[in-house]
C-alpha positions in Angstrom: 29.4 -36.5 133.2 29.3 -40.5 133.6 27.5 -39.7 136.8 24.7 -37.6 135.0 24.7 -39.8 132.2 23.8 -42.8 134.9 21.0 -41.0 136.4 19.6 -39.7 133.2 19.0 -44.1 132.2 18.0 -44.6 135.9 14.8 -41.9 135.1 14.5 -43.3 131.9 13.4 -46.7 133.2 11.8 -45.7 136.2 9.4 -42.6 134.9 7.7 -44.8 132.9 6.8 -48.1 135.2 6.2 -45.1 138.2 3.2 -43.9 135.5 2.3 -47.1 134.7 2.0 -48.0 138.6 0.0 -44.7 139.0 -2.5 -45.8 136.2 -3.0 -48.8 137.7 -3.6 -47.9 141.3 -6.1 -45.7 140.1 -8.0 -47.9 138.2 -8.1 -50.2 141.0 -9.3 -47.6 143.3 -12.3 -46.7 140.3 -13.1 -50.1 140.4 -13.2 -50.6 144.5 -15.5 -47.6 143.9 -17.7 -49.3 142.2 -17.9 -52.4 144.2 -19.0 -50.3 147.0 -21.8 -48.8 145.5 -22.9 -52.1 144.0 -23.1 -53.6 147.3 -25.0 -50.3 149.1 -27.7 -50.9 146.3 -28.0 -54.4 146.7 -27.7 -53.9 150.7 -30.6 -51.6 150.2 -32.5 -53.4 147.8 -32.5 -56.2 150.4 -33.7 -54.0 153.3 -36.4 -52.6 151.2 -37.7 -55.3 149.6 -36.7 -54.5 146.2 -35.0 -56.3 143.2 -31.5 -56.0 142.2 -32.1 -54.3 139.6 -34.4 -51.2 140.7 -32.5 -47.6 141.2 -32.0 -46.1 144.3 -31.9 -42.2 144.1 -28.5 -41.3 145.6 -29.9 -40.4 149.0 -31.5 -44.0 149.2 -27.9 -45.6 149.6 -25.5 -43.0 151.1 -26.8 -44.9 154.5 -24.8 -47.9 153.1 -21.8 -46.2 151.8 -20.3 -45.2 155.2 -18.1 -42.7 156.2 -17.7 -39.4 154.1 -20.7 -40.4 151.6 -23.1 -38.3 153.5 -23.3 -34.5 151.2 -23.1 -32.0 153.7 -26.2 -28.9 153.3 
């Protein structure tokens, strides 16, 4: 019973840091995300002699994304 007892506080400190490690990691990964796109624009507004701010279509920077950005037909 002391044994159960035991592992029943154990989960009930580590469930909740383990989510908030999980929410984290994942907004980092959104936020790597984002970076990467950023920079394929701006790497292919420089190569095409645009500004920063014009829009690329999606095909326009999936060149600059690398592997596994390239939609299969």
């Amino acid at each position: 019973m002391i044994v159960v007892a035991i592992i029943g506080l154990l989960a009930a400190i580590a469930i909740p840091n383990f989510v908030r490690a999980r929410a984290t990691s994942q907004a980092n990964a959104c936020i790597n995300n984002l970076r990467q796109v950023d920079g394929a624009k701006q790497q292919w507004a420089l190569e095409n002699n645009k500004v920063g701010t014009d829009t690329p279509v999606d095909t326009d920077i999936q060149v600059y994304l690398g592997r596994g950005a390239v939609a299969s037909s």
